[in-house]
N, CA and C atoms as an extended XYZ file, in Angstrom:
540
Properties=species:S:1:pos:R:3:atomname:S:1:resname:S:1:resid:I:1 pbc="F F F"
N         7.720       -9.226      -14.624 N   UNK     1
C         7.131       -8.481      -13.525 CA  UNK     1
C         6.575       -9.481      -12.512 C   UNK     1
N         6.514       -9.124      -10.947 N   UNK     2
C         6.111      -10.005      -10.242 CA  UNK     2
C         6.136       -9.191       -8.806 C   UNK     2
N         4.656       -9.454       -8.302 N   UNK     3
C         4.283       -8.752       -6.912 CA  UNK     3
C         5.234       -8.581       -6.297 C   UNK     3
N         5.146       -7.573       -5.298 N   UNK     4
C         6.558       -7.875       -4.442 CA  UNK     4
C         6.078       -8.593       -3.121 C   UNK     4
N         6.406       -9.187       -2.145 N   UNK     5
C         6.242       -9.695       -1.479 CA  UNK     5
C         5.690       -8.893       -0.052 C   UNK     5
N         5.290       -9.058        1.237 N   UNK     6
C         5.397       -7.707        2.182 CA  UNK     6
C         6.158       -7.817        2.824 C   UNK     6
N         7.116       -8.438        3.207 N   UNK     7
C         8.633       -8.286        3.742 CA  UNK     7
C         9.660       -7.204        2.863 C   UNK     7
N         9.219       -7.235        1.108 N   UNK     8
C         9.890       -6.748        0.199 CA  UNK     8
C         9.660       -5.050        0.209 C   UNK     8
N         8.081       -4.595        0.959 N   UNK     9
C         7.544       -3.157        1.230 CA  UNK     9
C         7.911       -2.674        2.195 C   UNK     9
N         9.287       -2.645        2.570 N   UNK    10
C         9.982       -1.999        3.479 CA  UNK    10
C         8.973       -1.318        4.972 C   UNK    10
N         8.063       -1.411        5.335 N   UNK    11
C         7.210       -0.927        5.846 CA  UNK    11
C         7.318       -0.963        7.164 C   UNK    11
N         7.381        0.537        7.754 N   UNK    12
C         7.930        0.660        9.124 CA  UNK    12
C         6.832       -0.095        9.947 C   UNK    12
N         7.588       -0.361       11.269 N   UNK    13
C         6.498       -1.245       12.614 CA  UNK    13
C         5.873        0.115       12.887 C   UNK    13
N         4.915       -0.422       13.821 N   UNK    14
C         4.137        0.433       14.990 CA  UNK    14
C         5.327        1.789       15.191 C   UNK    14
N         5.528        1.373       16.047 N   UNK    15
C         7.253        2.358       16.591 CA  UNK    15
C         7.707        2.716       16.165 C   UNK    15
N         8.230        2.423       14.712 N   UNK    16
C         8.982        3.506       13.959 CA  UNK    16
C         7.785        4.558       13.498 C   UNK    16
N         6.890        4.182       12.955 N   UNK    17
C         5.620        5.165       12.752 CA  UNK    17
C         5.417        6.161       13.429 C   UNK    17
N         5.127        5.633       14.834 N   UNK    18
C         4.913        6.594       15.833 CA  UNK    18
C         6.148        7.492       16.152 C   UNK    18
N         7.108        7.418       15.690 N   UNK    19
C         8.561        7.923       16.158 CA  UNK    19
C         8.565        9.000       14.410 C   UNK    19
N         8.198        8.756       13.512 N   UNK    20
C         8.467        9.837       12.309 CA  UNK    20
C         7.521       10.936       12.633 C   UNK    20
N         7.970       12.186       11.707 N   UNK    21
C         7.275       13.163       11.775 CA  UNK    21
C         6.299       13.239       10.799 C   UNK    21
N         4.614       13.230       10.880 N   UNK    22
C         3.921       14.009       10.552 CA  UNK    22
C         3.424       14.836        9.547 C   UNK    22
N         2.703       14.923        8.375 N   UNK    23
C         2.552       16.151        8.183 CA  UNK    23
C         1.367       17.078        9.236 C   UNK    23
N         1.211       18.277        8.665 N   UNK    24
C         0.704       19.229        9.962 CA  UNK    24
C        -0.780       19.325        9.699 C   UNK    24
N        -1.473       17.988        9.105 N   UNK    25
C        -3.008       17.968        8.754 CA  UNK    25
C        -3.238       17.169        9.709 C   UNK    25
N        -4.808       17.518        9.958 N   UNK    26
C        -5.589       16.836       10.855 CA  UNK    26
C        -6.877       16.724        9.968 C   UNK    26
N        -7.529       15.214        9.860 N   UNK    27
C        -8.656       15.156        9.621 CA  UNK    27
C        -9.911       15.039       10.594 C   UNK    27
N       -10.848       15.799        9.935 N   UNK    28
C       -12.131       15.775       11.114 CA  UNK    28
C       -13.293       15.377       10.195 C   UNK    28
N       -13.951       14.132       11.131 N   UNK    29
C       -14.950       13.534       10.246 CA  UNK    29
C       -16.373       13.770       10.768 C   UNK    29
N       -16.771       14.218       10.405 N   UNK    30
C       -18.314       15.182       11.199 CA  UNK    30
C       -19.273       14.328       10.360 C   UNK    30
N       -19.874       13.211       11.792 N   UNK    31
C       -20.946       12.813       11.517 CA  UNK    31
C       -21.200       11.691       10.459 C   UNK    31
N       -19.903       10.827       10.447 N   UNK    32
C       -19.639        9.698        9.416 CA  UNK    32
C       -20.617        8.831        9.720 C   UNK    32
N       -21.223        8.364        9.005 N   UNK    33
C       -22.641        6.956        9.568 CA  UNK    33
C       -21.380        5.649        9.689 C   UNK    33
N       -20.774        5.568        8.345 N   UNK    34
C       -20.251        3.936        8.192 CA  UNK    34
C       -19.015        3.428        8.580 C   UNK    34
N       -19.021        2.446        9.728 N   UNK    35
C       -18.087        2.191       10.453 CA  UNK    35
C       -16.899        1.745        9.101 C   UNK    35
N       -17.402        1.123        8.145 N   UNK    36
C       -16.524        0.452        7.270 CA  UNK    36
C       -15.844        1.852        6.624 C   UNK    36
N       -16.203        2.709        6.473 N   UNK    37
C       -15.892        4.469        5.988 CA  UNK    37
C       -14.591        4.991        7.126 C   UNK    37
N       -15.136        5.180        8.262 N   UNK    38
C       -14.226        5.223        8.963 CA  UNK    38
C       -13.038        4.296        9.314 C   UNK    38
N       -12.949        3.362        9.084 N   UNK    39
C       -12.001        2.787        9.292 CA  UNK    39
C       -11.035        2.716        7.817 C   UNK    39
N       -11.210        2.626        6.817 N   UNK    40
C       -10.576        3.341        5.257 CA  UNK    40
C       -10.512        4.343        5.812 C   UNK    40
N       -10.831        5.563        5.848 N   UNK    41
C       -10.227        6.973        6.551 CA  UNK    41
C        -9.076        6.907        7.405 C   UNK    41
N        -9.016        5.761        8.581 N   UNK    42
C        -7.744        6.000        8.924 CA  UNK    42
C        -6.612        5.121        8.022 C   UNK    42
N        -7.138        4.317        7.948 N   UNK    43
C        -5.653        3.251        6.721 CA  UNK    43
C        -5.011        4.232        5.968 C   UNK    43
N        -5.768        5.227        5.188 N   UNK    44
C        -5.209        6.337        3.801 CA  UNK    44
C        -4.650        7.194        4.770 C   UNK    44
N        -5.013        7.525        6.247 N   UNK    45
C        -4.060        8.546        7.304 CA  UNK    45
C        -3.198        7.656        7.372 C   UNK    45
N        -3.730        6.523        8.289 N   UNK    46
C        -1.539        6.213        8.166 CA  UNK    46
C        -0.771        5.876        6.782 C   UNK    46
N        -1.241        5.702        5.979 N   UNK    47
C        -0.493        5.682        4.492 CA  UNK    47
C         0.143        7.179        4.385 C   UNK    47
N        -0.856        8.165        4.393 N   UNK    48
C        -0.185       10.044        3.966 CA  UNK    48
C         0.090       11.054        4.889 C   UNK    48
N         0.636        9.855        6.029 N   UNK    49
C         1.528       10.767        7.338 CA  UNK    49
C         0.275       11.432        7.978 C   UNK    49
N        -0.950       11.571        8.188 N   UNK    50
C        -1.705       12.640        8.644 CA  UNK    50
C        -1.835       12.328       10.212 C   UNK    50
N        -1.347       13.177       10.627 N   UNK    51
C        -1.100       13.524       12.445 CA  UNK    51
C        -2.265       13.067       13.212 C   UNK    51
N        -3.134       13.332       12.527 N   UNK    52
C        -4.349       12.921       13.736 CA  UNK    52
C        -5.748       13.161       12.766 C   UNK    52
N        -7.087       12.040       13.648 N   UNK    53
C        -8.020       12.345       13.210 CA  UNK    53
C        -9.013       12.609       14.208 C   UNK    53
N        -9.938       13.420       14.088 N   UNK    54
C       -10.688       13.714       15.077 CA  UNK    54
C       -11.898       13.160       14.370 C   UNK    54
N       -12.748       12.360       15.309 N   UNK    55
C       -14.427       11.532       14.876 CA  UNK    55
C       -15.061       12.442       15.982 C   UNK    55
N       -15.949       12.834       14.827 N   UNK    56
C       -16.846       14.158       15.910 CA  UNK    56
C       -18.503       13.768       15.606 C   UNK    56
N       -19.025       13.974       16.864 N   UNK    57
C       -20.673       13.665       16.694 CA  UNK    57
C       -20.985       12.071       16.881 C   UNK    57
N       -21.850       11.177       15.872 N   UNK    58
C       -22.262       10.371       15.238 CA  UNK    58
C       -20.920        9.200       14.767 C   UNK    58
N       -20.002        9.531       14.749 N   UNK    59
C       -18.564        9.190       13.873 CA  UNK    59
C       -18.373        8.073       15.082 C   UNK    59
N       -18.245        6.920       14.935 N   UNK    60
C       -17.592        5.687       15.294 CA  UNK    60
C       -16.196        5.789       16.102 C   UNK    60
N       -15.850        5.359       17.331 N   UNK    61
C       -14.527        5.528       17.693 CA  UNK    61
C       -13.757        4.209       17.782 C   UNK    61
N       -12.947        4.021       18.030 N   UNK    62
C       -12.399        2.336       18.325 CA  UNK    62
C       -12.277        2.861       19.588 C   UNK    62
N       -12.303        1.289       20.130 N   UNK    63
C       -11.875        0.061       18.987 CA  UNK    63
C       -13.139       -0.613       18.854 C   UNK    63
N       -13.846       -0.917       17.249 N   UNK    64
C       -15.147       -1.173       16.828 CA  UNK    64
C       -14.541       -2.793       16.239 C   UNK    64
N       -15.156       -3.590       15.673 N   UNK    65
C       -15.158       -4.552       14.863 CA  UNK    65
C       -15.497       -4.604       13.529 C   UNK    65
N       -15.677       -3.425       13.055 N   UNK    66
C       -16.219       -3.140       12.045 CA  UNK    66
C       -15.159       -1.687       11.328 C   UNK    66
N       -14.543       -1.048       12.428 N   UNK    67
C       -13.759       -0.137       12.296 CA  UNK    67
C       -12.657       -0.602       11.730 C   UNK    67
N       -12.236       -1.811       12.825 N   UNK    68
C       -11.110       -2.634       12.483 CA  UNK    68
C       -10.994       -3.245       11.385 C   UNK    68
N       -12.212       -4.051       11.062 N   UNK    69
C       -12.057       -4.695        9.915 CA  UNK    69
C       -10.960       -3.930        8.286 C   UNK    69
N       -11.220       -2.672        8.307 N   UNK    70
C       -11.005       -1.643        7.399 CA  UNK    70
C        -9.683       -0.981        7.295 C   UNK    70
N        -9.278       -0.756        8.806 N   UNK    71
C        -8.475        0.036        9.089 CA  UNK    71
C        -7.411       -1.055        9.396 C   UNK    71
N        -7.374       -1.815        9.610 N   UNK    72
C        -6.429       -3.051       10.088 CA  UNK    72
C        -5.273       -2.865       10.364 C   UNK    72
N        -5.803       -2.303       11.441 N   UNK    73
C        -4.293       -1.827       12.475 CA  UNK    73
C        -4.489       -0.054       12.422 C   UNK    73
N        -4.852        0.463       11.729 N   UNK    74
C        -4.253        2.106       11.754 CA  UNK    74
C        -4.505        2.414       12.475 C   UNK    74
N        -5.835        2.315       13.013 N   UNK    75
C        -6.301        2.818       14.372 CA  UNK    75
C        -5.349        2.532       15.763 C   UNK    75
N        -4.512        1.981       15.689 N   UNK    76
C        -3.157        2.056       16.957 CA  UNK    76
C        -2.394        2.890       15.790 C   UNK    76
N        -2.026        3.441       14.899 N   UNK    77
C        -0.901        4.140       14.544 CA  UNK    77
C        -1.024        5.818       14.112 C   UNK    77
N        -2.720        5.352       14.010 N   UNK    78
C        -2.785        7.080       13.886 CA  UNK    78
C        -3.601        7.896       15.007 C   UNK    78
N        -2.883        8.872       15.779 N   UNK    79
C        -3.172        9.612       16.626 CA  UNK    79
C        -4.856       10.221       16.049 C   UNK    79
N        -6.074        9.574       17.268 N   UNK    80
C        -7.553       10.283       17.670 CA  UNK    80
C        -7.493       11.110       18.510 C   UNK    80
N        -8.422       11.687       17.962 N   UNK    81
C        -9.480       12.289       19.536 CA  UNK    81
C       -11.002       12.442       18.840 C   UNK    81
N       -12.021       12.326       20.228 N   UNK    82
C       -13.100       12.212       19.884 CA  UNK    82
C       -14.166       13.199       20.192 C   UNK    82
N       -14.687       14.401       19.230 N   UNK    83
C       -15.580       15.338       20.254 CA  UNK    83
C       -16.681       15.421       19.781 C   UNK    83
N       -17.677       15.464       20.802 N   UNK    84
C       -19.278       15.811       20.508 CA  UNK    84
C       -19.506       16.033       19.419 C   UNK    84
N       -19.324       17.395       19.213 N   UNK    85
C       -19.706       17.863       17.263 CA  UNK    85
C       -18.695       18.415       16.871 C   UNK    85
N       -18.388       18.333       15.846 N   UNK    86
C       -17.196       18.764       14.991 CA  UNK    86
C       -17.117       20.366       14.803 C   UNK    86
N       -18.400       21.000       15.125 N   UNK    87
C       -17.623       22.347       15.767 CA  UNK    87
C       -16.576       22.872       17.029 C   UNK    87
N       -17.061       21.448       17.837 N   UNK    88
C       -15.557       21.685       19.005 CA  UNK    88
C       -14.381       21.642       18.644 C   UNK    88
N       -13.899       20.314       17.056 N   UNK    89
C       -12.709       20.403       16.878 CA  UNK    89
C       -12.366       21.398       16.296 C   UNK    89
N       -13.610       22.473       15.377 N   UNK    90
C       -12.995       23.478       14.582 CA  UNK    90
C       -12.511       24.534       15.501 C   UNK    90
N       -13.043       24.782       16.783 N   UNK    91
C       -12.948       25.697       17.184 CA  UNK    91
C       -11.633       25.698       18.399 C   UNK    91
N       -11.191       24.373       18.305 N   UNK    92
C        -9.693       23.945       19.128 CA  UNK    92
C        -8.695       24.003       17.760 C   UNK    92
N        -8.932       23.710       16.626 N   UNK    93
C        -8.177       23.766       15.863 CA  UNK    93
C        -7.657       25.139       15.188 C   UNK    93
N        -9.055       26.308       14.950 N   UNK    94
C        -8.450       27.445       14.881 CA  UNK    94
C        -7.796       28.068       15.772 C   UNK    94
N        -7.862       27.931       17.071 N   UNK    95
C        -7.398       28.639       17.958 CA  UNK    95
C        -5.603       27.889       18.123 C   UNK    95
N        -5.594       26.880       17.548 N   UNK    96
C        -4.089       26.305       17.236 CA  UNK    96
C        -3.824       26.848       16.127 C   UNK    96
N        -4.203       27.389       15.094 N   UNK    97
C        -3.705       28.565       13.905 CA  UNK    97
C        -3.766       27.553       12.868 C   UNK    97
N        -4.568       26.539       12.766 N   UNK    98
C        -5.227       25.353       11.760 CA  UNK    98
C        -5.844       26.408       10.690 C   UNK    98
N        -5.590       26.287        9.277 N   UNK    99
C        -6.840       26.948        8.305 CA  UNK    99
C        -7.892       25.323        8.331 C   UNK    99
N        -8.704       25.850        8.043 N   UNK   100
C        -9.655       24.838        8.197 CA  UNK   100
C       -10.065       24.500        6.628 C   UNK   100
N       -10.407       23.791        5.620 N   UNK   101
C       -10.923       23.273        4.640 CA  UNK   101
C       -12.473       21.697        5.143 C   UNK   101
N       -13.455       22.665        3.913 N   UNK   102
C       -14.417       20.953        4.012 CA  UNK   102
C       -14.231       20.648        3.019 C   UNK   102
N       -14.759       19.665        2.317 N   UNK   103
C       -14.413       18.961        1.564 CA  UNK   103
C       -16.001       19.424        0.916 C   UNK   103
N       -16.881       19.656        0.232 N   UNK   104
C       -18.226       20.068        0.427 CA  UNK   104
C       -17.988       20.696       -1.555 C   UNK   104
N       -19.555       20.360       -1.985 N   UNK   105
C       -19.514       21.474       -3.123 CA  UNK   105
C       -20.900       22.649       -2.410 C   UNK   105
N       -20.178       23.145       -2.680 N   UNK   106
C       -20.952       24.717       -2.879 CA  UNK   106
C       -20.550       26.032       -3.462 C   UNK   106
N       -21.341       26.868       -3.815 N   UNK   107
C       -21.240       28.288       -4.583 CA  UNK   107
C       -19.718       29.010       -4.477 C   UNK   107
N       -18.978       28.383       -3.621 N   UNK   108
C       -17.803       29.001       -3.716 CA  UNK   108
C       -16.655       28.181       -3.555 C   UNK   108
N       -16.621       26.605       -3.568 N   UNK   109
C       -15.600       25.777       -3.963 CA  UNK   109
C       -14.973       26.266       -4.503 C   UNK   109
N       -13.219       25.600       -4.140 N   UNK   110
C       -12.342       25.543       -4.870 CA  UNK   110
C       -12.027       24.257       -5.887 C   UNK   110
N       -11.972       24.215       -6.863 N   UNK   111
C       -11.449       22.682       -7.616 CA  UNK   111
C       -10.193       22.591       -7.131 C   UNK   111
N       -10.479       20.773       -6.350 N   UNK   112
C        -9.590       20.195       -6.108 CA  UNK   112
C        -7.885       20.551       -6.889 C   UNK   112
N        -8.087       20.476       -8.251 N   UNK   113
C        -6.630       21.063       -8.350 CA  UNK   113
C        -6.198       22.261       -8.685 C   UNK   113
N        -7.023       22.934       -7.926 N   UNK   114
C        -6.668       24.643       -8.028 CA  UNK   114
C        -6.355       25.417       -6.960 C   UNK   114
N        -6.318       24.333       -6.023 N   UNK   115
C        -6.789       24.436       -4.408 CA  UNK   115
C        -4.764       24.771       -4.385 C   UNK   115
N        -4.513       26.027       -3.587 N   UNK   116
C        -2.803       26.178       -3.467 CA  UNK   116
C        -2.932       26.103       -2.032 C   UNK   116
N        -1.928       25.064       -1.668 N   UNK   117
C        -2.033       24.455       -0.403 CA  UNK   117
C        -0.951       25.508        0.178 C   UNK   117
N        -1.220       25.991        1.221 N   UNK   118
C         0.077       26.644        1.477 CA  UNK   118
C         0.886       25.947        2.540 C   UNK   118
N         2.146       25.604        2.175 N   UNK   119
C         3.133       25.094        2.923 CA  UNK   119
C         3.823       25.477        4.182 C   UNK   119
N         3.210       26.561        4.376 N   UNK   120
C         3.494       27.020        5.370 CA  UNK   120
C         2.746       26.774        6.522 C   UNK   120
N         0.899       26.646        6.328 N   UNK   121
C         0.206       26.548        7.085 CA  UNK   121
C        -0.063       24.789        7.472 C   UNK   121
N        -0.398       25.031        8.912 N   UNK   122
C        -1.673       23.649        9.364 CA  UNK   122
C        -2.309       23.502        8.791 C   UNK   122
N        -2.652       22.672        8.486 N   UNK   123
C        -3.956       22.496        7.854 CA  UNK   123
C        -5.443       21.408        8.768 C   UNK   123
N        -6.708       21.402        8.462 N   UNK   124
C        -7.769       20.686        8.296 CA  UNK   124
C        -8.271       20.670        7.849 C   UNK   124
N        -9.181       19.185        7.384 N   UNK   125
C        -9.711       19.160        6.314 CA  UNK   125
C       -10.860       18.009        6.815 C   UNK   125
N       -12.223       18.686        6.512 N   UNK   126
C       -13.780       18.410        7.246 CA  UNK   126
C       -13.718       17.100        6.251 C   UNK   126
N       -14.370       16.002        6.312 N   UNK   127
C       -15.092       15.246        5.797 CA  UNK   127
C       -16.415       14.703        6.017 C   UNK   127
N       -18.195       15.448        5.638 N   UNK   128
C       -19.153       15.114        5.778 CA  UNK   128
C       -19.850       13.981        6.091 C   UNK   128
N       -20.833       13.671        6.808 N   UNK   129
C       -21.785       12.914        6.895 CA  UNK   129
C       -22.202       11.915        5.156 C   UNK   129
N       -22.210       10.879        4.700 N   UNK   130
C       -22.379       10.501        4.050 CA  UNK   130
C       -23.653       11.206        3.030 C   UNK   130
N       -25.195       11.444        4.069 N   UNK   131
C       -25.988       11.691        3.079 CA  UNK   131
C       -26.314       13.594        3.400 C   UNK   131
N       -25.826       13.919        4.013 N   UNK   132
C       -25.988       15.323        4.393 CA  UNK   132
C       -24.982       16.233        4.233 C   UNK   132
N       -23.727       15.632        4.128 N   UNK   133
C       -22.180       15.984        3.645 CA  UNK   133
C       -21.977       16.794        4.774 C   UNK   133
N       -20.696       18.173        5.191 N   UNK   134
C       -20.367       18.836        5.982 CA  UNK   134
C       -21.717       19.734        6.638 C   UNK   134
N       -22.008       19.780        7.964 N   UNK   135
C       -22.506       20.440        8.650 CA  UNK   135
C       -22.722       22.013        8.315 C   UNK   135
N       -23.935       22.504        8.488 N   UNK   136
C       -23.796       23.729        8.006 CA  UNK   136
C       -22.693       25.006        8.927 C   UNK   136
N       -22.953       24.251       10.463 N   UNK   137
C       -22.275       25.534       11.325 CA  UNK   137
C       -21.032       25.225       11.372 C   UNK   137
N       -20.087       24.598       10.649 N   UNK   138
C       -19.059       23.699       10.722 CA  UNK   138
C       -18.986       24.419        9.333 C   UNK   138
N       -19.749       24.290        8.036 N   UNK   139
C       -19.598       25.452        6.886 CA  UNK   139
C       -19.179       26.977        7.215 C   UNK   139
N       -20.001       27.574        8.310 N   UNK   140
C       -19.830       28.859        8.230 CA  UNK   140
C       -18.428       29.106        9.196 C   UNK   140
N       -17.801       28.334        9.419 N   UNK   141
C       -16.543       28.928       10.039 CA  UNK   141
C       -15.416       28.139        9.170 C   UNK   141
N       -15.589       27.945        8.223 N   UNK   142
C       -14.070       27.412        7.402 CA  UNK   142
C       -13.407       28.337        6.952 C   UNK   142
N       -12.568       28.342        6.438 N   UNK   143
C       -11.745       28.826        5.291 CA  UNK   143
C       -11.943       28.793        4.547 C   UNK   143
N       -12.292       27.987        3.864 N   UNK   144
C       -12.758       27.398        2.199 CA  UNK   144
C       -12.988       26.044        2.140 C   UNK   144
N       -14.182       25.661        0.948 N   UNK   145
C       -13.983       24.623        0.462 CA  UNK   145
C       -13.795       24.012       -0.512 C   UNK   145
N       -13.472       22.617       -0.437 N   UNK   146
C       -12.710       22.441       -1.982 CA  UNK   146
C       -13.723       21.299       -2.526 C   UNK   146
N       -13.979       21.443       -3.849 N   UNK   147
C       -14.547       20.094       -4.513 CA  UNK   147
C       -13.786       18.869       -4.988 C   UNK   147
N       -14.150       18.038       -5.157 N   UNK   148
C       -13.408       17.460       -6.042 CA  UNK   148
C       -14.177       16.914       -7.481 C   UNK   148
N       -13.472       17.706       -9.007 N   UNK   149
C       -14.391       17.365       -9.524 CA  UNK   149
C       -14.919       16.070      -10.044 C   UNK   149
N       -15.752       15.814      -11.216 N   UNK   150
C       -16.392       14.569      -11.495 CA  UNK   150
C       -17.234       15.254      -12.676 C   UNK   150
N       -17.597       14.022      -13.594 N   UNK   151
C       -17.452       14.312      -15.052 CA  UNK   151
C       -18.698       13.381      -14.751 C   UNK   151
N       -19.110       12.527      -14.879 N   UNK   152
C       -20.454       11.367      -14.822 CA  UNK   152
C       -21.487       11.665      -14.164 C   UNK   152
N       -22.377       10.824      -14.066 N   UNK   153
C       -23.450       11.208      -13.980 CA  UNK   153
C       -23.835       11.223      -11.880 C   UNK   153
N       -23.506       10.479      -10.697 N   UNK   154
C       -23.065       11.137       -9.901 CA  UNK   154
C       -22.769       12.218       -9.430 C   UNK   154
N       -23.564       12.383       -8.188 N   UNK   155
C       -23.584       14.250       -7.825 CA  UNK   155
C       -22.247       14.217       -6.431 C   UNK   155
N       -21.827       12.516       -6.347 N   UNK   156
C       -20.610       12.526       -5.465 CA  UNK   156
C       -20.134       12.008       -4.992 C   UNK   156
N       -18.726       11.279       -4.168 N   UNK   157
C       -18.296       10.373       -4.141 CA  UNK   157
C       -18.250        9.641       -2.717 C   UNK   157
N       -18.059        8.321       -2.576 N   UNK   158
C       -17.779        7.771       -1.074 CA  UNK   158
C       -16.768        8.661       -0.225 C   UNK   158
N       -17.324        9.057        0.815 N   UNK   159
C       -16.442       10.064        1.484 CA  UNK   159
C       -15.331        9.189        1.916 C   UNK   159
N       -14.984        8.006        1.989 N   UNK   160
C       -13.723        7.400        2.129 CA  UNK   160
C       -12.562        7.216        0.910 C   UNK   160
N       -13.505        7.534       -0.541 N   UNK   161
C       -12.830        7.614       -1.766 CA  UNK   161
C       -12.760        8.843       -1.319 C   UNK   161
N       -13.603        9.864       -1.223 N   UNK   162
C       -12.504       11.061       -1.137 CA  UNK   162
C       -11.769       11.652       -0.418 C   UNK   162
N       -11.687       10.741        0.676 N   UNK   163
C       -10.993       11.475        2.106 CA  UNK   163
C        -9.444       10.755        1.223 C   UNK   163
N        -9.492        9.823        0.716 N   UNK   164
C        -7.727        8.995       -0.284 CA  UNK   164
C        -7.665       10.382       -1.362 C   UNK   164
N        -8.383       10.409       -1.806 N   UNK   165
C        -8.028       11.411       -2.886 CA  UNK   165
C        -7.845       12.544       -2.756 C   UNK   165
N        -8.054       13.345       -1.515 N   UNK   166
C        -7.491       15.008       -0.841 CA  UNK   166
C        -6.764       14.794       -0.140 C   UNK   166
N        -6.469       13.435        0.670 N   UNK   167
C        -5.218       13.169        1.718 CA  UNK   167
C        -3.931       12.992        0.133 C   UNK   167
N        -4.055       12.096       -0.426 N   UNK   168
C        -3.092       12.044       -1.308 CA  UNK   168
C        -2.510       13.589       -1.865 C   UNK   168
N        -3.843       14.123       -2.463 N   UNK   169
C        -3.513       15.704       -2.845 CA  UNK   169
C        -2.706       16.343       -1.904 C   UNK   169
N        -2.846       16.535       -0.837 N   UNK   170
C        -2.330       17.390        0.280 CA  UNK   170
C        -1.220       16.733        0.624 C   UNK   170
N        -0.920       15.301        0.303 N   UNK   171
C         0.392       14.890        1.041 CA  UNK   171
C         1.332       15.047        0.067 C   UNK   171
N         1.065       15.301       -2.037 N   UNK   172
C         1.800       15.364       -2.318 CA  UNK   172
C         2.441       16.872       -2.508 C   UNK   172
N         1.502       17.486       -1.871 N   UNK   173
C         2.041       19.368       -1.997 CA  UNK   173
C         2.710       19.123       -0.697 C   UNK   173
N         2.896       18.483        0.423 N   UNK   174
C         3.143       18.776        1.401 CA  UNK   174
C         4.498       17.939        1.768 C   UNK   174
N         4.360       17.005        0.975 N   UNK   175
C         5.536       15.600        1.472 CA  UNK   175
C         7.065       16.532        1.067 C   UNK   175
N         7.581       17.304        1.141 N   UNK   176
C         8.768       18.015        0.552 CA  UNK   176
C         9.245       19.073        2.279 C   UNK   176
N         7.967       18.725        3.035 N   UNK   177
C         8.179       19.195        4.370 CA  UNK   177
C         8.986       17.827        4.868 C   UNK   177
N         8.700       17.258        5.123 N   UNK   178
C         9.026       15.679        5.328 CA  UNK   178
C        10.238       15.441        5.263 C   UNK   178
N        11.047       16.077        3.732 N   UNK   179
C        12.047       15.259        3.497 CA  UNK   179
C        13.322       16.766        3.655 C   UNK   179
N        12.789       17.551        4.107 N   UNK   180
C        13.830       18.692        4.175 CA  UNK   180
C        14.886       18.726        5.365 C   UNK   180
C-alpha cells in the first residue's frame, strides 16, 4: 500500500468545477463566530457538490486570512452570498421551493439516519452559531430538524464536524442525481 500522490487524485481545476452540475443544497450558516469553522464548511461544500453557501449575520465572508487558511481555495469554487440574518436567506429560499432543514436538537428532531431525504426536493440545511446553535426565528420557519446522534458524554459537536457529516449524508442520498 502506498499514498497516492495529488496528480494521482484525478481532481478537477477551478473550471471544470465550476462547469459540473451541483447538487440542489444550499448551506446557510447563521451566525458562525469561527473564521477557521467557516472556512472547513466550505472545503466539505466543494468536496459534496453543494451549490452554494449563504454566511448570514455574524458569519465571516471572504476573502478573510483566516477563512482561507481552512478552506484553501474553496472559497473561489463554491458559489456565496451574504445576508444580514439568516432569516433573509430562509425566506428567498422558500419562496424558490427550498424545504428548509437546521441542523439543531430539539423536541421534535429527526435522527440523522432516519431523516428520508427526498430526491425530488431542494434542499437547505441551517448550521448554528457555535454556542447558541440555530436561531430561534430561523427555528420557527423550517421544515424540520435533524440531529445528529452521539453516545458520550458531549451535548454536541463542532458545527464544522457536523456541517462534513450531513453534507456527506445528503450527498450520499443525493449523488445518484448527479450521475443519471
Amino acid at each position: 500500500m502506498r499514498k497516492l500522490k495529488l496528480e494521482e487524485l484525478n481532481r478537477l481545476d477551478l473550471e471544470q468545477y465550476k462547469q459540473i452540475e451541483k447538487l440542489p443544497v444550499i448551506v446557510i450558516l447563521d451566525n458562525i463566530r469561527s473564521l477557521f469553522n467557516v472556512g472547513a464548511i466550505f472545503r466539505t461544500a466543494d468536496a459534496f457538490l453543494v451549490s452554494e453557501i449563504h454566511l448570514c449575520g455574524i458569519t465571516a465572508k471572504p476573502p478573510h486570512r483566516e477563512i482561507h487558511k481552512t478552506a484553501l481555495g474553496a472559497t473561489e469554487s463554491v458559489s456565496w452570498k451574504y445576508f444580514d440574518e439568516a432569516m433573509l436567506s430562509v425566506k428567498s429560499l422558500k419562496e424558490e421551493g427550498y424545504s428548509i432543514f437546521a441542523i439543531e436538537q430539539t423536541d421534535q428532531s429527526i435522527v440523522l439516519e432516519d431523516w428520508d431525504i427526498d430526491t425530488n426536493d431542494k434542499i437547505a440545511i441551517v448550521f448554528g452559531n457555535e454556542v447558541k446553535g440555530v436561531s430561534e426565528p430561523v427555528l420557527e420557519h423550517v421544515d424540520g430538524c435533524v440531529e445528529i446522534p452521539q453516545f458520550g458524554t458531549k451535548h454536541s459537536l463542532n458545527v464544522s464536524v457536523s456541517a462534513g457529516i450531513v453534507m456527506w449524508t445528503v450527498f450520499s442520498h443525493l449523488k445518484s442525481l448527479l450521475l443519471e
